[in-house]
KEGUGU-466567 format. One record per residue (C-alpha): residue in three letters; z, y, x. Coordinates in steps of 0.2 Angstrom, whole numbers, padded with zeros to 4 digits, always signed. Example, Ala and Ser with C-alpha at 12.3 -4.5 7.8 and 13.67 -1.06 7.14 Angstrom:
BEGIN
ALA+0039-0022+0062
SER+0036-0005+0068
//
This chain:
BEGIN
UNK+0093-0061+0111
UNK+0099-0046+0102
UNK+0096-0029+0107
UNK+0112-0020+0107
UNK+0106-0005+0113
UNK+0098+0000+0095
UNK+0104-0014+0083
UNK+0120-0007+0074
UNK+0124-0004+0055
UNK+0125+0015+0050
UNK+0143+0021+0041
UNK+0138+0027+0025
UNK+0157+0033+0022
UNK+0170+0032+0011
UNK+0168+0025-0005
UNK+0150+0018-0003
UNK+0145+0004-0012
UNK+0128-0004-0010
UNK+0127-0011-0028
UNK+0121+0009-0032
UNK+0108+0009-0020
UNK+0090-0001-0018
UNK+0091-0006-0004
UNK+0073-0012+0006
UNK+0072-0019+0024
UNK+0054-0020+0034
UNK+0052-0029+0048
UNK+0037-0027+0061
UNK+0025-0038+0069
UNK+0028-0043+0087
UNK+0028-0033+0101
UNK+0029-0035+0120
UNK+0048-0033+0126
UNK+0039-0027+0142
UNK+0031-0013+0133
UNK+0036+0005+0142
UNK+0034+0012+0123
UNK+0048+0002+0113
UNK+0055+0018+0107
UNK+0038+0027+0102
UNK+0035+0009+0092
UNK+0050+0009+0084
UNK+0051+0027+0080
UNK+0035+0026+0072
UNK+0035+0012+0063
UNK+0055+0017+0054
UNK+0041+0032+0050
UNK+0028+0025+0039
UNK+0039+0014+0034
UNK+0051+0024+0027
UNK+0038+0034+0016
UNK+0030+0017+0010
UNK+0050+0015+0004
UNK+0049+0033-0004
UNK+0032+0030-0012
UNK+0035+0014-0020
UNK+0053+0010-0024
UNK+0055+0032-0027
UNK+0041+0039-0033
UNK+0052+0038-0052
UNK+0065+0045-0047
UNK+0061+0057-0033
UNK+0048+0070-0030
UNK+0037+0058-0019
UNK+0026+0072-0010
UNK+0042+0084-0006
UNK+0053+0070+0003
UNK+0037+0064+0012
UNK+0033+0080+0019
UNK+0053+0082+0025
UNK+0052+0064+0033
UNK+0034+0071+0042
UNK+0043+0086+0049
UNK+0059+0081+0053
UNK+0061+0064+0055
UNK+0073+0050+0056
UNK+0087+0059+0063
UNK+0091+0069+0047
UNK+0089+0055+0037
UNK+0101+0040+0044
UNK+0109+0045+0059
UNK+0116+0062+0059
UNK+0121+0079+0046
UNK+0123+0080+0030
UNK+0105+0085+0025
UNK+0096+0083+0008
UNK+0084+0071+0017
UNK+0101+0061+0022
UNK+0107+0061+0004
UNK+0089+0055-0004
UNK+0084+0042+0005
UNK+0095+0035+0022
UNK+0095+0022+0037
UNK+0108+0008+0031
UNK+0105-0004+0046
UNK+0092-0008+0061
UNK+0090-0020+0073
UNK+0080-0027+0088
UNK+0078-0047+0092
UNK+0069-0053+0108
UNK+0062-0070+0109
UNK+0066-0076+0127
UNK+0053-0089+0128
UNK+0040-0080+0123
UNK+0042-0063+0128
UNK+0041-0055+0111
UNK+0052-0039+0103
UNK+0056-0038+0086
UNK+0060-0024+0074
UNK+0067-0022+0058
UNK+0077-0007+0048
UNK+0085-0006+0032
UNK+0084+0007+0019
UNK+0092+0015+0006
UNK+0091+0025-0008
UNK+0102+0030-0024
UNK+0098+0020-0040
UNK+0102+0034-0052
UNK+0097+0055-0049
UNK+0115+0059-0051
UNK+0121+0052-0035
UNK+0108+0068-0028
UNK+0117+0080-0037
UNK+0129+0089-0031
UNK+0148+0088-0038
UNK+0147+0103-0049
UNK+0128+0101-0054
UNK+0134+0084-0058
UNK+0148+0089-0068
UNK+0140+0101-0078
UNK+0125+0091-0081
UNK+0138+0076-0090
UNK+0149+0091-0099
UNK+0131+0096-0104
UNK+0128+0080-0108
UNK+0145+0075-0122
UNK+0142+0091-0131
UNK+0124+0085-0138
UNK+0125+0068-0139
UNK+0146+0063-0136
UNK+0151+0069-0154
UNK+0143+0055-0161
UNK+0154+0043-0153
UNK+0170+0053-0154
UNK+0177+0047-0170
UNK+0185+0030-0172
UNK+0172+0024-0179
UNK+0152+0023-0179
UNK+0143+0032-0195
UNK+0131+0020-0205
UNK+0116+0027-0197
UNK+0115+0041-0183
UNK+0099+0045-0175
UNK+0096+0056-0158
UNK+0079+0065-0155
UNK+0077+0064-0134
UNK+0068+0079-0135
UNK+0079+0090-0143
UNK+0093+0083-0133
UNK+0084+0089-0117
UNK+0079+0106-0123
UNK+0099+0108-0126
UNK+0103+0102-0110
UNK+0091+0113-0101
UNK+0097+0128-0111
UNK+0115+0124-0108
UNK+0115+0123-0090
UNK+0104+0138-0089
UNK+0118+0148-0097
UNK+0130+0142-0081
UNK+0128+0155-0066
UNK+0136+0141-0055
UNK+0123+0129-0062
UNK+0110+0143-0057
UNK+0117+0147-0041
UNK+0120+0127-0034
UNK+0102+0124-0041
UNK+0094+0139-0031
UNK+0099+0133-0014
UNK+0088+0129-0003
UNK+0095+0113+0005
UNK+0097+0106-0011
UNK+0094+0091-0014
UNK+0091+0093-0032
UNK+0075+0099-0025
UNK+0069+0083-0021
UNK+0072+0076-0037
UNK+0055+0070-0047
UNK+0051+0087-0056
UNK+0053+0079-0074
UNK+0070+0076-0071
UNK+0075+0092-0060
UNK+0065+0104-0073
UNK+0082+0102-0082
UNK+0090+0112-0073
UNK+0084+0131-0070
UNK+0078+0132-0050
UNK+0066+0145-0056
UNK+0078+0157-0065
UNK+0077+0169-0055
UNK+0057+0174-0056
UNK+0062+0175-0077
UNK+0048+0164-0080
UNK+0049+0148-0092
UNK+0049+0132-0083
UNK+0034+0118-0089
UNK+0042+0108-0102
UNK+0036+0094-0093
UNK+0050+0081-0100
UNK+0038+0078-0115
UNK+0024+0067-0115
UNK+0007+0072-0106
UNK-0009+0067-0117
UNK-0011+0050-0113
UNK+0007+0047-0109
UNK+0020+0034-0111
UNK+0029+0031-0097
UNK+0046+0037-0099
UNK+0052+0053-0089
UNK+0069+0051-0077
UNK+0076+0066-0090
UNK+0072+0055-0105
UNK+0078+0036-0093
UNK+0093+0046-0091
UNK+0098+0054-0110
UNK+0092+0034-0117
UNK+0104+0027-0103
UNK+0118+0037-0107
UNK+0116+0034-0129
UNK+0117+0016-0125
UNK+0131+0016-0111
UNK+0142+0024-0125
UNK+0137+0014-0139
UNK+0141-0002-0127
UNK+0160+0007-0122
UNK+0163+0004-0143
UNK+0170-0013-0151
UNK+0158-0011-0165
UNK+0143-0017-0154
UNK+0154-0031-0146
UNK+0156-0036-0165
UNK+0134-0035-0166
UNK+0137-0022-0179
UNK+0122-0011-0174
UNK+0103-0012-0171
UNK+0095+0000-0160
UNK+0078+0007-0166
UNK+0066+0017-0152
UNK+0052+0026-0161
UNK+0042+0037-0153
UNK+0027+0049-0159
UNK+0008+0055-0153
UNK-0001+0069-0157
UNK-0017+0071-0162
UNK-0025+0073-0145
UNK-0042+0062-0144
UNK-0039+0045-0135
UNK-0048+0038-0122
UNK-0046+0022-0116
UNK-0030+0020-0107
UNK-0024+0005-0098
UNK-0009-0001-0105
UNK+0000-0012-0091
UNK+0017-0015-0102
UNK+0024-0032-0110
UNK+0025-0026-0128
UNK+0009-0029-0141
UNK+0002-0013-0147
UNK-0009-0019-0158
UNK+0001-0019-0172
UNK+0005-0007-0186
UNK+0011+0010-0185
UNK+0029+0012-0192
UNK+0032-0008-0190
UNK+0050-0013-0183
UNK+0045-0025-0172
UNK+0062-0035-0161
UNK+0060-0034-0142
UNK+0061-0050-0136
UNK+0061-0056-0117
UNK+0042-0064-0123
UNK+0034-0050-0132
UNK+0017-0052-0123
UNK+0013-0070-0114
UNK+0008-0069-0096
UNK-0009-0074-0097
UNK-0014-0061-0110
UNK-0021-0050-0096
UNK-0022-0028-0094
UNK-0027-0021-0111
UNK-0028-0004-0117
UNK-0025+0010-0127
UNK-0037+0018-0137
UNK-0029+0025-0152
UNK-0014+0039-0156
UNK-0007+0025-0165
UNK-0005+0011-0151
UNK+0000+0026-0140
UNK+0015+0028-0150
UNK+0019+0012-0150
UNK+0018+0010-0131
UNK+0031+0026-0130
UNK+0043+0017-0142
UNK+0041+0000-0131
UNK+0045+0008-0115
UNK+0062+0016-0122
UNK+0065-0001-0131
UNK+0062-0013-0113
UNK+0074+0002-0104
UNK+0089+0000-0118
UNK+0085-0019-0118
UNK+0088-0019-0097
UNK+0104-0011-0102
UNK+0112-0021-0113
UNK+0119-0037-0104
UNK+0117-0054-0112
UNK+0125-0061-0123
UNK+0130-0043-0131
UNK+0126-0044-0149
UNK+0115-0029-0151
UNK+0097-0032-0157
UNK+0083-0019-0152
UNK+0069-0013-0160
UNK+0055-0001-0158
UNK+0041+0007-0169
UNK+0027+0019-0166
UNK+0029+0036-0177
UNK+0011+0038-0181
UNK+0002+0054-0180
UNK+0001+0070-0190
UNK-0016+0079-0188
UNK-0014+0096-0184
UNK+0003+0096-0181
UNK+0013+0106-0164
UNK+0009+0093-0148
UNK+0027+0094-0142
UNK+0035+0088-0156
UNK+0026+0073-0157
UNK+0027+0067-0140
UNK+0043+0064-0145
UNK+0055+0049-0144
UNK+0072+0044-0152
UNK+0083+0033-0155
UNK+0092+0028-0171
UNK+0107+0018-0171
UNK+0110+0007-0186
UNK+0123-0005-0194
UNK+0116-0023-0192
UNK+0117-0035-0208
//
């Protein structure tokens, strides 16, 4: 028997569509349908459920910490049933529902949750807009013309420090940014440190969008400039027609290495500045964790992570072939510049 009284679906409004959102649903263990604390249960299990959501299926994409510490002091209500809140637009309740087994007396819970596949969807409509304007003047020119040049290569790096200076040159960028029920300030810090929330102390924000030491997970800021490259370069009939290759290289410094644990698919054991094709079997299964304990296999891993997010991209069947390559070191040389990663588009044979 259903519960009418709390099972319902939530109205996400106009336009919504779910295929943008991960969507996760939990579901609790029985509990007496006699039980004088049904609300106090559900209430806290929606709770800790909805910051496991947070802290496993967000924790790229959002500032992990900051959204759980809204859910602790505000709970549920701003965030799926009521107001327009930054705790609403992050993360929301899509659907709930209560069962009661008549034969054995039991009550059952379960809610639905969900949450924006891509940090834009945060934004608001003119950070958002001025984010993607930002966004065609460093790396749109390249695909402007009627046709793809030989060989055109976009340093990540550069095209963040662009970005960020762009938008910190646009007072309604600054003003948007600065407020305090935005959402933008729930954002994973990588990706909002593209947009100047701290302008107004005049003090230079982290660069935190490059590598750390050690490093080779992908940023959101960097996911979203390589997402964007390859969108565009899948828009043009020259990669319907397999007339590119897309190279991901990326670069270490010369920081010591310690032994890192590497827990991604690619082999890093091979030789710095080797194109090496990303294939849906570059490590078998049974190979086991490994580890990182060179500059050199560090690179390599930088350049695989780009390579498996562009691979994800690009749907099957589409003839565009994708490489990656570690940069090598340079002793001595500035740390930010190689903890870089780019990506060069090239004319297939």
């Amino acid at each position: 028997m259903t519960d009418k009284s709390i099972t319902r679906k939530y109205d996400q409004g106009v336009g919504f569509n779910p295929s943008q959102y991960v969507v996760q649903s939990y579901t609790s263990s029985p509990w007496p349908a006699a039980s004088i604390d049904l609300m106090k249960r559900r209430e806290k299990f929606e709770t800790e459920k909805l910051k496991e959501f947070v802290r496993t299926r967000g924790a790229a994409m959002l500032d992990a910490p900051a959204v759980v510490d809204l859910v602790e002091r505000n709970g549920l209500s701003a965030a799926g049933r009521s107001g327009d809140t930054a705790l609403r637009t992050t993360v929301r309740v899509y659907e709930e529902r209560g069962d009661i087994d008549c034969r054995t007396g039991d009550y059952i819970y379960s809610v639905e949750f969900l949450l924006p596949k891509s940090p834009l969807q945060l934004l608001s409509y003119p950070l958002r807009m001025a984010l993607e304007d930002a966004l065609d003047q460093n790396v749109g020119q390249a695909f402007s013309g009627p046709v793809l040049t030989d060989a055109v290569t976009f340093r990540v790096n550069d095209i963040v420090e662009q970005i960020r200076r762009t938008l910190a040159a646009n007072q309604r960028v600054i003003s948007d940014s600065n407020k305090p029920d935005a959402t933008l300030r729930l954002l994973h810090p990588r990706f909002r440190e593209l947009f100047p929330i701290d302008s107004g102390t005049k003090q230079e924000t982290p660069r935190a969008y490059t590598f750390g030491v050690g490093e080779y997970r992908l940023s959101p800021g960097m996911i979203y400039i390589i997402e964007q490259i390859v969108r565009r370069l899948l828009r043009r009939s020259e990669s319907e027609q397999g007339r590119f290759d897309l190279v991901v290289r990326a670069y270490a410094d010369a920081s010591p290495v310690r032994e890192i644990p590497y827990e991604g698919t690619c082999d890093i054991g091979g030789r710095s500045n080797l194109l090496t094709e990303l294939t849906a079997t570059a490590r078998g299964e049974g190979s086991g964790p490994s580890f990182i304990t060179s500059n050199w296999q560090l690179s390599i891993a930088r350049a695989c992570e780009g390579a498996r997010l562009a691979k994800g991209l690009i749907p099957p069947g589409q003839p565009v072939r994708v490489f990656y390559s570690g940069g090598g070191v340079i002793a001595g040389a500035p740390q930010e510049t190689y903890r870089g990663i780019e990506l060069q588009l090239e004319r297939g044979l």
